[in-house]
C-alpha positions, 0 to 999 in steps of 0.5 A, spaced: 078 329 659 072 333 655 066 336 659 060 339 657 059 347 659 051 347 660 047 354 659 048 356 666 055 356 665 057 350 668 062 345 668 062 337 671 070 336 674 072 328 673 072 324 678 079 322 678 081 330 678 076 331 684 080 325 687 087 328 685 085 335 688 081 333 694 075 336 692 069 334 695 061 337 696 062 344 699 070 345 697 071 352 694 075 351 688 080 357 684 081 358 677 088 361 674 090 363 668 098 362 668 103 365 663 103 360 657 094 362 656 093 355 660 088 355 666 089 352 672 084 349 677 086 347 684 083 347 691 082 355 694 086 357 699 091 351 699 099 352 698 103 347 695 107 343 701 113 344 699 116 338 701 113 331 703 113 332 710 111 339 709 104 338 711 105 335 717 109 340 721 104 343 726 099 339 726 100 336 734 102 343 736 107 346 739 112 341 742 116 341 748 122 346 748 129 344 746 131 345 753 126 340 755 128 335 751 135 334 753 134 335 760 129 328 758 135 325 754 140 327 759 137 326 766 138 331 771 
């Protein structure tokens, strides 16, 4: 995908880019150049998960202790 650079120095991302990343208006993007000369775009501040489900661990908050769980499993 080709872009213009206007006089301000300024650069359209595609749509299917912005998509991809999860850029919208207001995300602060970051640019990279990475060992072979390329450069590299992504969403400032984000670590790739580094599996599927990586990016789900915590989002409820701290659940309950493992002591807590088998005193439920098991009874009293």
């Amino acid at each position: 995908m080709a872009t213009t650079v206007t006089q301000k120095g300024q650069v359209t991302i595609p749509k299917p880019i912005r998509d991809h990343l999860g850029i919208k208006p207001g995300s602060k993007v970051e640019f990279r150049r990475a060992a072979d000369g390329s450069v590299v775009i992504a969403r400032a501040g984000d670590k790739p998960a580094e599996g599927k489900f990586d990016a789900l661990v915590g989002i409820l908050g701290p659940g309950p202790s493992t002591d807590e769980i088998m005193e439920w499993t098991r009874g009293e």
